[in-house]
C-alpha positions, 0 to 999 in steps of 0.5 A: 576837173576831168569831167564833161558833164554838168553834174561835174561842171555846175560845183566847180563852177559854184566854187570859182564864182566864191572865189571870183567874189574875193577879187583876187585878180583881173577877169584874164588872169583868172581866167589863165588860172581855170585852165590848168584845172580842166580839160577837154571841151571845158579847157577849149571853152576857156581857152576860147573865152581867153583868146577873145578876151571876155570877162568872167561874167562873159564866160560863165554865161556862155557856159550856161548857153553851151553845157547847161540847155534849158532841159539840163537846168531843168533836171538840175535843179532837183536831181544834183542840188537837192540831193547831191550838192552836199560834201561830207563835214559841210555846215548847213549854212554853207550848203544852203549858201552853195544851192543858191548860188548853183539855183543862180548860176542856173538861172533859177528864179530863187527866194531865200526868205 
């Protein structure tokens, strides 16, 4: 991920708390694994949460309190995921899945009934 900005953040974000569910390593060993995937200020944000020794759920709420500020959690909502959170070959189910997730990773108060 090259990108800076939420739109591009919020999906790889969604991606790797999938894959942190499955446990697949310690918090620092997946936090080691994130670094090669991004650069810029992501990868100094990682590279931060790293050094201070955080764990997974430390680090995506301090991302959320650097690149998503209240009014860009606000305008996600409907503008990305509403619209723009579906990939090409995706199951409806998946989708739903993936806006729930992004719905609460934004903090947005959500009720999948």
């Amino acid at each position: 991920m090259s990108a800076e900005e939420p739109e591009a953040i919020l999906p790889f974000i969604v991606r790797l708390d999938e894959i942190y569910a499955l446990g697949p390593s310690d918090d620092r060993s997946f936090v080691v694994r994130i670094l090669p995937l991004v650069s810029g200020a992501v990868f100094g944000f990682f590279g931060d949460c790293l050094r201070n020794g955080r764990t997974w759920e430390q680090c995506e709420s301090e991302l959320l309190r650097e690149f998503f500020p209240h009014f860009v959690r606000e305008r996600m909502i409907p503008d990305l995921i509403k619209f723009n959170f579906h990939e090409e070959g995706q199951s409806v189910r998946e989708y739903i899945d993936r806006v729930f997730a992004a719905a609460s990773i934004l903090a947005y108060d959500v009720d999948d009934t």
